[in-house]
PQR file with spaces between the fields and no chain letter, atoms N, CA, C, O and H, PARSE charges and radii, in Angstrom:
ATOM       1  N    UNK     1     -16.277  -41.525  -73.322 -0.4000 1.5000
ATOM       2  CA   UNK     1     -15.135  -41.753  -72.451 -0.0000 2.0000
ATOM       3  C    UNK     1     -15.283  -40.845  -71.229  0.5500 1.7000
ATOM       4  O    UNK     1     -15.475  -39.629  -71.199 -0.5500 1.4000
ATOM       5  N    UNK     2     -15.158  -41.664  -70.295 -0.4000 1.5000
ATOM       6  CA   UNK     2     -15.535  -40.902  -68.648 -0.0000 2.0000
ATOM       7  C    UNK     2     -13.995  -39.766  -68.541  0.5500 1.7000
ATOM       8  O    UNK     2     -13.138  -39.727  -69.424 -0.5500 1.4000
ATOM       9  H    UNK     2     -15.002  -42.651  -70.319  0.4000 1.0000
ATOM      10  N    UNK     3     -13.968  -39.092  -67.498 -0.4000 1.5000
ATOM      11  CA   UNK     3     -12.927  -38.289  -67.155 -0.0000 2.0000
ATOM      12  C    UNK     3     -12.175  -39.595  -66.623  0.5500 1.7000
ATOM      13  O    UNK     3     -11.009  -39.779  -66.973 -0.5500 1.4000
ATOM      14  H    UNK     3     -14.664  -39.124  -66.781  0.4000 1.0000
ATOM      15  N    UNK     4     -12.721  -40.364  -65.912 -0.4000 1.5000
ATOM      16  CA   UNK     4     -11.558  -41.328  -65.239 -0.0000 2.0000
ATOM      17  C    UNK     4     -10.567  -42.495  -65.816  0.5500 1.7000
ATOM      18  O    UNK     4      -9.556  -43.059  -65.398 -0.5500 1.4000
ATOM      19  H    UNK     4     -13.668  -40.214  -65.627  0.4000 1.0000
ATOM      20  N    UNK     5     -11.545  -42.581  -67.236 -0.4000 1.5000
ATOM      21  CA   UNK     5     -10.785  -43.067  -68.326 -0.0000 2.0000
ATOM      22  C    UNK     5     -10.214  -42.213  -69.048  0.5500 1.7000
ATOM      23  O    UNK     5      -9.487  -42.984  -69.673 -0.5500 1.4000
ATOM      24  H    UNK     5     -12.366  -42.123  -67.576  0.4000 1.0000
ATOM      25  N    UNK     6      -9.977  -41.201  -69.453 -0.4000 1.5000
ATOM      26  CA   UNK     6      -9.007  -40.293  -70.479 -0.0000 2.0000
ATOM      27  C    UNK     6      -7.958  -40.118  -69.221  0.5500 1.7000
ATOM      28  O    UNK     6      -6.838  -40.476  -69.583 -0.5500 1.4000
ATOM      29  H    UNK     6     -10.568  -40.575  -68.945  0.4000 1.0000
ATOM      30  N    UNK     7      -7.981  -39.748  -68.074 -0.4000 1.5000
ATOM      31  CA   UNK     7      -7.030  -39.796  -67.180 -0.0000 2.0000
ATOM      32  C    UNK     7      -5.996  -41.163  -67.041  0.5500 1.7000
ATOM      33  O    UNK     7      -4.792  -41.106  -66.792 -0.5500 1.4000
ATOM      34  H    UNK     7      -8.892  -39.458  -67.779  0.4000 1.0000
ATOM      35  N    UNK     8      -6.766  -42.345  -67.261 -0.4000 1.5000
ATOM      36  CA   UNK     8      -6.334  -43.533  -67.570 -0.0000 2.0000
ATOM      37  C    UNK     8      -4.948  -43.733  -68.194  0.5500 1.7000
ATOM      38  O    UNK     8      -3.764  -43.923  -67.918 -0.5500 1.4000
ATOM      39  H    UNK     8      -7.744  -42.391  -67.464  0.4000 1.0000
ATOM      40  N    UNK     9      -6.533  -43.446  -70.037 -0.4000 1.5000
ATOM      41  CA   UNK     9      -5.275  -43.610  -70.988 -0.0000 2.0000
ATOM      42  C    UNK     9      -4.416  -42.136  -70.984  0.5500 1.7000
ATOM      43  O    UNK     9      -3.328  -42.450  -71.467 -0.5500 1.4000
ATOM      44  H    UNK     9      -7.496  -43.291  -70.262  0.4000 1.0000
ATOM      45  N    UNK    10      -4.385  -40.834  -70.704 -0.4000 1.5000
ATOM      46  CA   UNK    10      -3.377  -40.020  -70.577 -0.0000 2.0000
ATOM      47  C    UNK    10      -2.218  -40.362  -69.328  0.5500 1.7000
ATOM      48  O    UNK    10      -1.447  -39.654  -68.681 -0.5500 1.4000
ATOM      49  H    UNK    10      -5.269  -40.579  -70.312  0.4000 1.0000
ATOM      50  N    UNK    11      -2.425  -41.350  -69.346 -0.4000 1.5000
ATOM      51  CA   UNK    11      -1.318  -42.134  -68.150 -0.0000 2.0000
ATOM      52  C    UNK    11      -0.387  -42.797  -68.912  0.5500 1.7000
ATOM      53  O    UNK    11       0.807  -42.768  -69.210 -0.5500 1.4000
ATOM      54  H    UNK    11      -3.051  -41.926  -69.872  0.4000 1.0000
ATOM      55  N    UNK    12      -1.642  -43.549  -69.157 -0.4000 1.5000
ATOM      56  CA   UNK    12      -0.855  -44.675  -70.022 -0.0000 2.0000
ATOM      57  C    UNK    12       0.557  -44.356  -71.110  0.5500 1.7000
ATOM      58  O    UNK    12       1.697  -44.817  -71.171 -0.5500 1.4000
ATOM      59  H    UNK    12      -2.612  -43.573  -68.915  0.4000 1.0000
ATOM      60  N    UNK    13      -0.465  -42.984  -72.144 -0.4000 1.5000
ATOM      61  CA   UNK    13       0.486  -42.336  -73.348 -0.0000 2.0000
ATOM      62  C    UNK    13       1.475  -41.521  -72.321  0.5500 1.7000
ATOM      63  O    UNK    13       2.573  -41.076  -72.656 -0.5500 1.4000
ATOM      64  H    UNK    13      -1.391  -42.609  -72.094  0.4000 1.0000
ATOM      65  N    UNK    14       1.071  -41.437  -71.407 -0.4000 1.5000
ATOM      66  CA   UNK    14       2.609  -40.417  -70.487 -0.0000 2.0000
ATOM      67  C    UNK    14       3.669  -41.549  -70.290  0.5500 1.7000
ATOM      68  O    UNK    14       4.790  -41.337  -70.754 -0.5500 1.4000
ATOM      69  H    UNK    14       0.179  -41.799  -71.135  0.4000 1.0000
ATOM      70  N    UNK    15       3.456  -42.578  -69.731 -0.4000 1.5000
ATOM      71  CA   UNK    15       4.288  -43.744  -69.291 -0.0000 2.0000
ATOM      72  C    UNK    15       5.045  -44.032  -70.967  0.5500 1.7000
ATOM      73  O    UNK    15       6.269  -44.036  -71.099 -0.5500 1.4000
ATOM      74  H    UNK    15       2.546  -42.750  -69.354  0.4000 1.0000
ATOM      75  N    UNK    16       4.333  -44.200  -71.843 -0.4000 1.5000
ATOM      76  CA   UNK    16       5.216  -44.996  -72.931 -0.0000 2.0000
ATOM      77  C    UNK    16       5.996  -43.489  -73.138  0.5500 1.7000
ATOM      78  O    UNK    16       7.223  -43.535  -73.050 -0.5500 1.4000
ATOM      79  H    UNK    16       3.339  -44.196  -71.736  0.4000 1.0000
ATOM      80  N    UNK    17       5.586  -42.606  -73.315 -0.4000 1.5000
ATOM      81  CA   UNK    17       6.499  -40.980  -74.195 -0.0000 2.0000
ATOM      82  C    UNK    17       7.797  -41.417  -72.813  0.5500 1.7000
ATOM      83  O    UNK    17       8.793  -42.083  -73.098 -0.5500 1.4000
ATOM      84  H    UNK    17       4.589  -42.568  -73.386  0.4000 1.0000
ATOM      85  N    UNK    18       7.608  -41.049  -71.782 -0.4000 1.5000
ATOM      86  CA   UNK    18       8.720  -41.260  -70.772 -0.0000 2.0000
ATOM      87  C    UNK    18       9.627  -42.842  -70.825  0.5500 1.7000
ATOM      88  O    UNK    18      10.614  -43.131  -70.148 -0.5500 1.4000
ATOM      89  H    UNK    18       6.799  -40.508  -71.551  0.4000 1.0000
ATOM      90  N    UNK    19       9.135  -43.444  -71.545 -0.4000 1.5000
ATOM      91  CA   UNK    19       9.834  -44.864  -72.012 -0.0000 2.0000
ATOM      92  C    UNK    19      10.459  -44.612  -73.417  0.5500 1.7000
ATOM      93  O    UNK    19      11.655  -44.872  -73.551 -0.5500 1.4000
ATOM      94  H    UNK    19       8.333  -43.210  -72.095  0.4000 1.0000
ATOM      95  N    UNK    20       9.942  -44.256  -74.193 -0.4000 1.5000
ATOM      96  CA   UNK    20      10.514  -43.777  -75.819 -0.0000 2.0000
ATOM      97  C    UNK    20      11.564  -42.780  -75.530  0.5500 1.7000
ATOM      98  O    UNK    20      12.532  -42.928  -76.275 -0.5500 1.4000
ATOM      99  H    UNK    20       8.971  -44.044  -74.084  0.4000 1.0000
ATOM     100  N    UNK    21      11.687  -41.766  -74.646 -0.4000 1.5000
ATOM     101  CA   UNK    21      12.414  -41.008  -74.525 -0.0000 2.0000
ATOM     102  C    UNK    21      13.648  -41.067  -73.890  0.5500 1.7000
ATOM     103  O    UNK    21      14.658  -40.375  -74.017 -0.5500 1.4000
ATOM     104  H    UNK    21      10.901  -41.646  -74.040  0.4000 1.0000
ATOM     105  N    UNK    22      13.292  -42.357  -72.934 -0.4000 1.5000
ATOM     106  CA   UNK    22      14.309  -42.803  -71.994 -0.0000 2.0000
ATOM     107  C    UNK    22      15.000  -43.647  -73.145  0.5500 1.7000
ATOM     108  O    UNK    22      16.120  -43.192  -73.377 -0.5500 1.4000
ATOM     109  H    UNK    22      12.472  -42.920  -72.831  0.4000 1.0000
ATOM     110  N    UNK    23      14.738  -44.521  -73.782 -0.4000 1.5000
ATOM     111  CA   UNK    23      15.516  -45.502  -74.688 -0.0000 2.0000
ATOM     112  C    UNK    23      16.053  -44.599  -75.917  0.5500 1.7000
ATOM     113  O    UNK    23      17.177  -44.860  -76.344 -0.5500 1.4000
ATOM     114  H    UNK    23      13.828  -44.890  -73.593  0.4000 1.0000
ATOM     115  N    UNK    24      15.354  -43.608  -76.477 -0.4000 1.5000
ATOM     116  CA   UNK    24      16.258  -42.874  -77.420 -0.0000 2.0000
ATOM     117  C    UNK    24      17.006  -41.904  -76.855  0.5500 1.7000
ATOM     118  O    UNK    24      17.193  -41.082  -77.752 -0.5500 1.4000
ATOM     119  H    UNK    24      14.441  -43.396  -76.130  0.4000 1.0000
ATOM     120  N    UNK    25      17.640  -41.472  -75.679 -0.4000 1.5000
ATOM     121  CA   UNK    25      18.513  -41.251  -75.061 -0.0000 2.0000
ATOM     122  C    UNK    25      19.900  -41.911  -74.594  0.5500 1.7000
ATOM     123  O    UNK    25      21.014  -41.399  -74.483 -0.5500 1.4000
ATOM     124  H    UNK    25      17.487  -42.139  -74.950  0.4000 1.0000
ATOM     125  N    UNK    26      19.412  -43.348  -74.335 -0.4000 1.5000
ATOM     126  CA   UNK    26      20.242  -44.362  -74.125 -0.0000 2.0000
ATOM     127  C    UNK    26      20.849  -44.271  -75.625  0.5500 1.7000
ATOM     128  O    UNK    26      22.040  -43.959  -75.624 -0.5500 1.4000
ATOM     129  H    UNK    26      18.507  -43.764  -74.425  0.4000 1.0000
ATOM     130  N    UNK    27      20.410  -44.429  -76.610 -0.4000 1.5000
ATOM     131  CA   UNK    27      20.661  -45.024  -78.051 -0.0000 2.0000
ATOM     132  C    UNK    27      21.771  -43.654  -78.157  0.5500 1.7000
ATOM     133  O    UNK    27      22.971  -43.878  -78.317 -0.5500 1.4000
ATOM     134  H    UNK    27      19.442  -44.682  -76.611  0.4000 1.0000
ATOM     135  N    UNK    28      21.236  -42.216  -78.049 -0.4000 1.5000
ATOM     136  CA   UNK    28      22.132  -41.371  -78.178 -0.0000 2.0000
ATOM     137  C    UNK    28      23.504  -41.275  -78.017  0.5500 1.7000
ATOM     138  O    UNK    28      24.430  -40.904  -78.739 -0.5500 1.4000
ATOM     139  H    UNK    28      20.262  -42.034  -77.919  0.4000 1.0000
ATOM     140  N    UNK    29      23.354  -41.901  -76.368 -0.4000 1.5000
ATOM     141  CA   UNK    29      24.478  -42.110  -75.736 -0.0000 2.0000
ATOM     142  C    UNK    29      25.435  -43.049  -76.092  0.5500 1.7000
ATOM     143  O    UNK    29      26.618  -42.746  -76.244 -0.5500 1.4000
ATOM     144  H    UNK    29      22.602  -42.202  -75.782  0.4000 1.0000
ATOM     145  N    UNK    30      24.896  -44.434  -76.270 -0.4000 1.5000
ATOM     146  CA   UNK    30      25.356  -45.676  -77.216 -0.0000 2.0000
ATOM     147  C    UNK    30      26.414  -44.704  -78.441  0.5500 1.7000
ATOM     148  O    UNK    30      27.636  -44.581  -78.519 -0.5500 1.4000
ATOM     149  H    UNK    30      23.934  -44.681  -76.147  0.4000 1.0000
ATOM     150  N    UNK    31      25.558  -44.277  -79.072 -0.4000 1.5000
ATOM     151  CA   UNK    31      26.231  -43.424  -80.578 -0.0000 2.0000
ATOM     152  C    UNK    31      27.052  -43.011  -80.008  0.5500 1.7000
ATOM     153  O    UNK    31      28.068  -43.703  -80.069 -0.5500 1.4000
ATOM     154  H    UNK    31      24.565  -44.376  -79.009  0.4000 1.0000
ATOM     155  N    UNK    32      27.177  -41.493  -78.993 -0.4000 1.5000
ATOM     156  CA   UNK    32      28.175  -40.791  -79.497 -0.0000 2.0000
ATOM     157  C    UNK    32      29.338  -41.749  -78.497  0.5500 1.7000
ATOM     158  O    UNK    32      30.509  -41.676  -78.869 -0.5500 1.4000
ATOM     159  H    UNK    32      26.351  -40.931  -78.944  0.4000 1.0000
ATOM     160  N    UNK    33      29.083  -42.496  -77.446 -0.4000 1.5000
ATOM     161  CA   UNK    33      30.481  -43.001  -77.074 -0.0000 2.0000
ATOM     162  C    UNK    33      31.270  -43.996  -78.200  0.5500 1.7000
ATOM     163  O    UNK    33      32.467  -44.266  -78.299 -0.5500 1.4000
ATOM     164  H    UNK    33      28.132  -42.555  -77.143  0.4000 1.0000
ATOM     165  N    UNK    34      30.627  -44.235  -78.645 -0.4000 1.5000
ATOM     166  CA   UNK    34      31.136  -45.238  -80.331 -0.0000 2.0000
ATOM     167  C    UNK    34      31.812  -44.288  -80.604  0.5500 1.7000
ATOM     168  O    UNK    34      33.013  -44.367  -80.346 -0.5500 1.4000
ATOM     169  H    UNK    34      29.655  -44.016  -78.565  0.4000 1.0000
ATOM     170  N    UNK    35      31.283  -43.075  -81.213 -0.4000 1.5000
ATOM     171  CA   UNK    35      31.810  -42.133  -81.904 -0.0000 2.0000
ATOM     172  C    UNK    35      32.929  -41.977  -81.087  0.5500 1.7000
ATOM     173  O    UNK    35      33.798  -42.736  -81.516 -0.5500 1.4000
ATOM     174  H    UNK    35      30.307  -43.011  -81.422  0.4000 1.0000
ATOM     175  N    UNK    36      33.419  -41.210  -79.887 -0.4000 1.5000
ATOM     176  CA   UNK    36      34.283  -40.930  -79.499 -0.0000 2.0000
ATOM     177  C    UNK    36      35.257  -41.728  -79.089  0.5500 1.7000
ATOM     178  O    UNK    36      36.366  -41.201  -78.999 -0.5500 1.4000
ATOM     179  H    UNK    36      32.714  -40.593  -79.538  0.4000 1.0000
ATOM     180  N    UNK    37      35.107  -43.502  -78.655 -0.4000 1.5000
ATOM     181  CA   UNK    37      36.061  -44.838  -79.112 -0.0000 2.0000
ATOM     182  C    UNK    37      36.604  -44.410  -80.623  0.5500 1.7000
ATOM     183  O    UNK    37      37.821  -44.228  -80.667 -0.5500 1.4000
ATOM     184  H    UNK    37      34.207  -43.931  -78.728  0.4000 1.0000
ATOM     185  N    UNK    38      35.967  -44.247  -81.717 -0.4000 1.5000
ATOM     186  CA   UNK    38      36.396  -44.571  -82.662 -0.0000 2.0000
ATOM     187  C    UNK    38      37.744  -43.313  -82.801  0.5500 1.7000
ATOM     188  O    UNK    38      38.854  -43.473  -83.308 -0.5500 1.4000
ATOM     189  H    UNK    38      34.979  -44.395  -81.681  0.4000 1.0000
ATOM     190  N    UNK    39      37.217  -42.178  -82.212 -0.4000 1.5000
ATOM     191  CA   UNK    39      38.142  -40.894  -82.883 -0.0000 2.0000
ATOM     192  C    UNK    39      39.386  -41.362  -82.076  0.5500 1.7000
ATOM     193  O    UNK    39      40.514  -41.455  -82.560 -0.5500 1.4000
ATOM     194  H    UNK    39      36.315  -42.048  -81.800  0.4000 1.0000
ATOM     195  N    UNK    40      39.027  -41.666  -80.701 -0.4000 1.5000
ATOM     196  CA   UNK    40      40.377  -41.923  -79.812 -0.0000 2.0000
ATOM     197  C    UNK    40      41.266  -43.361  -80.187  0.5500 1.7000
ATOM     198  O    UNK    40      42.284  -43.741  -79.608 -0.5500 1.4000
ATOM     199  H    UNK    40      38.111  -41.590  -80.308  0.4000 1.0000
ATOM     200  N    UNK    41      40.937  -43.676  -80.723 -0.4000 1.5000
ATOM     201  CA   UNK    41      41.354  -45.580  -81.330 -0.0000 2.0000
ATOM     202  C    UNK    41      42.269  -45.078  -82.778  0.5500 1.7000
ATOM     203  O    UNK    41      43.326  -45.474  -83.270 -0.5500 1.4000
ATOM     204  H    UNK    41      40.110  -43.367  -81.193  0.4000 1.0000
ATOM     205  N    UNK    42      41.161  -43.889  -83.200 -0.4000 1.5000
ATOM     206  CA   UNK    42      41.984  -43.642  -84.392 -0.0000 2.0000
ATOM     207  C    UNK    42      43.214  -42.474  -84.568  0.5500 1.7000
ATOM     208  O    UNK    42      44.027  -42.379  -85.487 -0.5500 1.4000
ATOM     209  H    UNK    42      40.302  -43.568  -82.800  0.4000 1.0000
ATOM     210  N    UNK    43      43.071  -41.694  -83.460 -0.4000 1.5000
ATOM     211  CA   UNK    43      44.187  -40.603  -83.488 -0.0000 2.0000
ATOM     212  C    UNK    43      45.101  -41.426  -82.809  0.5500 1.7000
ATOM     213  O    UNK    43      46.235  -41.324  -83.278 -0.5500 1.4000
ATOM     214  H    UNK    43      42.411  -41.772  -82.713  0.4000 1.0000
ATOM     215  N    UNK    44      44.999  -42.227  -81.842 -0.4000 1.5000
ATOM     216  CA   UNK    44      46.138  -43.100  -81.241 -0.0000 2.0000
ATOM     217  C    UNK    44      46.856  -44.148  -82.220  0.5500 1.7000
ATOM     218  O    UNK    44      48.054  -44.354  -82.025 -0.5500 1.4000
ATOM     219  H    UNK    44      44.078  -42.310  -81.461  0.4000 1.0000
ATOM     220  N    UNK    45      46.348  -44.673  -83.031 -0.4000 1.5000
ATOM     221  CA   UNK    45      46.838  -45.252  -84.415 -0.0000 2.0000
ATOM     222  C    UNK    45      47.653  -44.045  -85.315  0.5500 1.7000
ATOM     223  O    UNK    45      48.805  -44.117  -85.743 -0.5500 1.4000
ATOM     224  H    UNK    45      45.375  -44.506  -83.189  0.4000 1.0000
ATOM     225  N    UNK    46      46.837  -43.088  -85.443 -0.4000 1.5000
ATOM     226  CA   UNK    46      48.064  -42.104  -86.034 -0.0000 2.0000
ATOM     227  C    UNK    46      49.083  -42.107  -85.065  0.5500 1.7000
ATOM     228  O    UNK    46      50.143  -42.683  -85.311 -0.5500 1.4000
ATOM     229  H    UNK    46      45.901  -43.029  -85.096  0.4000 1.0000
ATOM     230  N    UNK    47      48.913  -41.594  -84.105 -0.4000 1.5000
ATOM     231  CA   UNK    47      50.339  -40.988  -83.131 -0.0000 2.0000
ATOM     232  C    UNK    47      50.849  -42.398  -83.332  0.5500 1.7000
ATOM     233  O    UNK    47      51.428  -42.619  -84.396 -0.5500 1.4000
ATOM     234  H    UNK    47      48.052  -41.126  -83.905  0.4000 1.0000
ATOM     235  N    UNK    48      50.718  -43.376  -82.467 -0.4000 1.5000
ATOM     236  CA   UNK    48      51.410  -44.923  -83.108 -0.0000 2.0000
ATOM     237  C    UNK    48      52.328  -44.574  -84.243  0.5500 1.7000
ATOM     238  O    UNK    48      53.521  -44.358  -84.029 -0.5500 1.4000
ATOM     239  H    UNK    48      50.248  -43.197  -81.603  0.4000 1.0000
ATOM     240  N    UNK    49      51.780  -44.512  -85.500 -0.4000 1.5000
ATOM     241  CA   UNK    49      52.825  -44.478  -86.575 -0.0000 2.0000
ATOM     242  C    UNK    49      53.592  -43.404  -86.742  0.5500 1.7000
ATOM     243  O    UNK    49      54.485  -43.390  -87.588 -0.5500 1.4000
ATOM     244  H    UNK    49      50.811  -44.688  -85.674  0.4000 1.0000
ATOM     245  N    UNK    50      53.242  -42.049  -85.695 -0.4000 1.5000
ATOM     246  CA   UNK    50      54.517  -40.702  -86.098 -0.0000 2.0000
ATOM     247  C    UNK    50      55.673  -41.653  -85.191  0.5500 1.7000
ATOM     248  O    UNK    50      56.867  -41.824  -85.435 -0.5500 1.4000
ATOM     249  H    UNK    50      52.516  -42.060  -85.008  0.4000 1.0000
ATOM     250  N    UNK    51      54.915  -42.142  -84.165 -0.4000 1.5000
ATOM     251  CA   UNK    51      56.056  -42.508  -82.791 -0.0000 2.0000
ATOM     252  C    UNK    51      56.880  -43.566  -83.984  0.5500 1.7000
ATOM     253  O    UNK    51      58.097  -43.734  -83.916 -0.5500 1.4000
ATOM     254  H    UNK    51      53.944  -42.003  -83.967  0.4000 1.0000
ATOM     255  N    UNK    52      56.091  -44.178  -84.975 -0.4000 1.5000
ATOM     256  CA   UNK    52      57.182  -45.075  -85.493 -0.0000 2.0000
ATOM     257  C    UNK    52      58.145  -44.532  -86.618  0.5500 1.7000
ATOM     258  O    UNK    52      59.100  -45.152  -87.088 -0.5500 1.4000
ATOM     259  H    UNK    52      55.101  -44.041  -85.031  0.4000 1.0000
ATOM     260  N    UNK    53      57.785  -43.439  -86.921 -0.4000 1.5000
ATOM     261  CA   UNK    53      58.073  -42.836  -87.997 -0.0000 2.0000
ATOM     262  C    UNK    53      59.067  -41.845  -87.466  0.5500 1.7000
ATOM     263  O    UNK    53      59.909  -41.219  -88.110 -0.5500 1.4000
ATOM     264  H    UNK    53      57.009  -42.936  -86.540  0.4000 1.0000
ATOM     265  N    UNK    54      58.776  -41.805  -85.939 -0.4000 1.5000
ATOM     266  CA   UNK    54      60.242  -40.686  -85.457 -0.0000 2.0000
ATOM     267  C    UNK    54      61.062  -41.063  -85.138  0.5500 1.7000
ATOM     268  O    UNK    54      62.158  -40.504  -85.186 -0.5500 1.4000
ATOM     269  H    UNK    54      58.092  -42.313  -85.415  0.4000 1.0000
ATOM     270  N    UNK    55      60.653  -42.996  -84.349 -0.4000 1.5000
ATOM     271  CA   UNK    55      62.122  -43.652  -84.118 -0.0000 2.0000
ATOM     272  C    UNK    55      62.782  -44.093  -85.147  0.5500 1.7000
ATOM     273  O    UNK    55      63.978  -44.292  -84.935 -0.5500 1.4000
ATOM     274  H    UNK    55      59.763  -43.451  -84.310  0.4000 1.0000
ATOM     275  N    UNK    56      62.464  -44.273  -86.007 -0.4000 1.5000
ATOM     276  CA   UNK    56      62.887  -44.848  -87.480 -0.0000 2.0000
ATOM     277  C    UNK    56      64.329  -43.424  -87.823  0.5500 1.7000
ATOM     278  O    UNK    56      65.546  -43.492  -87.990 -0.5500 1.4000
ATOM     279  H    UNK    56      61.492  -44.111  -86.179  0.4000 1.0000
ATOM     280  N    UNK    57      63.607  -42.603  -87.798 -0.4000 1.5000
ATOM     281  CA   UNK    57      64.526  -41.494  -88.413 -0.0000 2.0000
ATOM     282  C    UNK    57      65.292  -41.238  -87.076  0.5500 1.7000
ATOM     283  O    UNK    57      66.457  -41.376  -87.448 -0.5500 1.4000
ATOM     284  H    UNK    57      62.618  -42.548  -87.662  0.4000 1.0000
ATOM     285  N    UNK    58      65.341  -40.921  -85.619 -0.4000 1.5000
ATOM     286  CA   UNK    58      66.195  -41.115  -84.591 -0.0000 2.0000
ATOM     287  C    UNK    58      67.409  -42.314  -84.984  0.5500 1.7000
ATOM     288  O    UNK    58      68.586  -41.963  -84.904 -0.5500 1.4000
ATOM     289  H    UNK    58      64.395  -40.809  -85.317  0.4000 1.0000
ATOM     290  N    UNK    59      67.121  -43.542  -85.351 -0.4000 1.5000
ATOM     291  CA   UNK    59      68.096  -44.654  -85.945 -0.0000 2.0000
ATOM     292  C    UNK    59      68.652  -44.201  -86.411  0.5500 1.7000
ATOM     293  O    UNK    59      69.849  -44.263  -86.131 -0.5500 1.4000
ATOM     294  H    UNK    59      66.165  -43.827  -85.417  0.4000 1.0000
ATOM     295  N    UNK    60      68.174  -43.376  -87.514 -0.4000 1.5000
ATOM     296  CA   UNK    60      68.920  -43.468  -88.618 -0.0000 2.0000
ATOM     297  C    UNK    60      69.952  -42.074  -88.243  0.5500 1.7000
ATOM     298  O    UNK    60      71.097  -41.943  -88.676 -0.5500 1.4000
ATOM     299  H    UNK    60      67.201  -43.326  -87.741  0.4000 1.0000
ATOM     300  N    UNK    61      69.437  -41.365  -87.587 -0.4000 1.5000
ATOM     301  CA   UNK    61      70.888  -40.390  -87.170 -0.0000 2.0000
ATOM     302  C    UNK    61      71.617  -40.764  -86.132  0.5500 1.7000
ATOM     303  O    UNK    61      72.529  -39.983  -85.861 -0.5500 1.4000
ATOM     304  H    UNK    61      68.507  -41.470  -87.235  0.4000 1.0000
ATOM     305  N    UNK    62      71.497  -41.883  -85.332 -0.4000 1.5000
ATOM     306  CA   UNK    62      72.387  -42.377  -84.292 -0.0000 2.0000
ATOM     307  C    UNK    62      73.180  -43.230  -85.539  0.5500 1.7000
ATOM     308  O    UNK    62      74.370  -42.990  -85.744 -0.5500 1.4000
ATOM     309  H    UNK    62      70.756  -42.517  -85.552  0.4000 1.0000
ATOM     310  N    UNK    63      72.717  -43.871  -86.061 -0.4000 1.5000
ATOM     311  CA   UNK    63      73.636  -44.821  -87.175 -0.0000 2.0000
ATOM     312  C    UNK    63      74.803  -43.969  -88.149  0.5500 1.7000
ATOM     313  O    UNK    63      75.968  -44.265  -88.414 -0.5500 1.4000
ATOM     314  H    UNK    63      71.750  -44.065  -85.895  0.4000 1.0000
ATOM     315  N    UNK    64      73.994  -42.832  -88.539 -0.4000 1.5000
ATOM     316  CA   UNK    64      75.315  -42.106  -89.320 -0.0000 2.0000
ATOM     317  C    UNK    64      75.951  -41.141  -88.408  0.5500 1.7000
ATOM     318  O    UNK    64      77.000  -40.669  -88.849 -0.5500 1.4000
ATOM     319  H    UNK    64      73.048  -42.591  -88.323  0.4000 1.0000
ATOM     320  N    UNK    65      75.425  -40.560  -86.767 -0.4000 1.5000
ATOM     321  CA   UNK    65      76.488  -40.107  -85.806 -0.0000 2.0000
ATOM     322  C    UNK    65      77.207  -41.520  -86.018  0.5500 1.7000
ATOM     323  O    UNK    65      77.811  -41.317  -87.071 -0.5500 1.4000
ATOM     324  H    UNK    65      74.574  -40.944  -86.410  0.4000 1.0000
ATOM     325  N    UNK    66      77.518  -42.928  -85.606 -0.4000 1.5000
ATOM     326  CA   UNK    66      77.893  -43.416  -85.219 -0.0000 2.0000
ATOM     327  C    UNK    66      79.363  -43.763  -86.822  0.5500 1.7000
ATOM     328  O    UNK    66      80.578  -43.950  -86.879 -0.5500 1.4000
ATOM     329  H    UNK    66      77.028  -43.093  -84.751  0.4000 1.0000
ATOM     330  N    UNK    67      78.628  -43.702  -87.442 -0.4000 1.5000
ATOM     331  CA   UNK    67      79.526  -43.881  -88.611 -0.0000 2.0000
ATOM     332  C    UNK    67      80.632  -42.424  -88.625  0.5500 1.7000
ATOM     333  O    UNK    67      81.837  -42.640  -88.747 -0.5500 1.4000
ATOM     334  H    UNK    67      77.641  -43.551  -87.396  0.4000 1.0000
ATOM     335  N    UNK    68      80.238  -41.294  -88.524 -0.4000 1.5000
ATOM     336  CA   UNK    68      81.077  -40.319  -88.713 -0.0000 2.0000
ATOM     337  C    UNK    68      82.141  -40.399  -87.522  0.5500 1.7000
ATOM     338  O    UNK    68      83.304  -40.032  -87.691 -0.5500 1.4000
ATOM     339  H    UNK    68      79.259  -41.118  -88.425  0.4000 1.0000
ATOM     340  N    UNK    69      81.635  -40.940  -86.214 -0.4000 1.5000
ATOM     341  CA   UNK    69      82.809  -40.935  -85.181 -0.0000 2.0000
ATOM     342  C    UNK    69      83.223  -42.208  -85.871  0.5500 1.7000
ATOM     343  O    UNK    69      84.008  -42.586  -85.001 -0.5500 1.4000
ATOM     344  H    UNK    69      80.691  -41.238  -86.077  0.4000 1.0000
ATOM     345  N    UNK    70      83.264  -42.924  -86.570 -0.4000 1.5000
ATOM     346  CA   UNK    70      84.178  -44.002  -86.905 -0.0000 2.0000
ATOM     347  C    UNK    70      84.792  -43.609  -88.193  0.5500 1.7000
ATOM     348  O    UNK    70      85.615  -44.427  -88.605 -0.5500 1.4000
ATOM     349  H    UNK    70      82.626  -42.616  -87.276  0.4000 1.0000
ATOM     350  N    UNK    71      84.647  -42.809  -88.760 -0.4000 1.5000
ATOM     351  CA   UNK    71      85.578  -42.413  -90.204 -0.0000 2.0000
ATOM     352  C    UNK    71      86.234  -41.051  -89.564  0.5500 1.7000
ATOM     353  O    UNK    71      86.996  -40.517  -90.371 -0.5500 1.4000
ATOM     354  H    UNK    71      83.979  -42.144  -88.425  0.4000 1.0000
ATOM     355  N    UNK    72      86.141  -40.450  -88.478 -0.4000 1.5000
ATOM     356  CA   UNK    72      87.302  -39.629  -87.615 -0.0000 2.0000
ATOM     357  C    UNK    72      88.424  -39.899  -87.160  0.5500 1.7000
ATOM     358  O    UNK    72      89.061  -39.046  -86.542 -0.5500 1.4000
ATOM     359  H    UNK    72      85.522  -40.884  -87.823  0.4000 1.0000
């Protein structure tokens, strides 16, 4: 193998490592924004149900304020 061919193929293997590296970067990125959709999708589903779980109990003390000014 001449110098002008190992220069070649050390081109060549440079071009694909800078292609493998570029796409498992992308893939990284892919992951963790999934990941961080999922945490934000899912703490907003919790808060969702405190918010339902606080108006529920807000009702329910406007309903018995509302009963005690009516048995006054």
């Amino acid at each position: 193998m001449s110098s002008e061919q190992y220069w070649r193929y050390s081109m060549y293997l440079g071009d694909w490592l800078i292609l493998i590296i570029i796409v498992l970067l992308t893939l990284l990125g892919v992951f963790s924004f999934t990941l961080f959709m999922r945490r934000m999708v899912s703490r907003s589903a919790a808060s969702y149900s405190s918010d339902q779980e606080l108006h529920a109990k807000l009702d329910e003390i406007i309903r018995l304020l509302k009963k005690l000014e009516k048995d006054e």
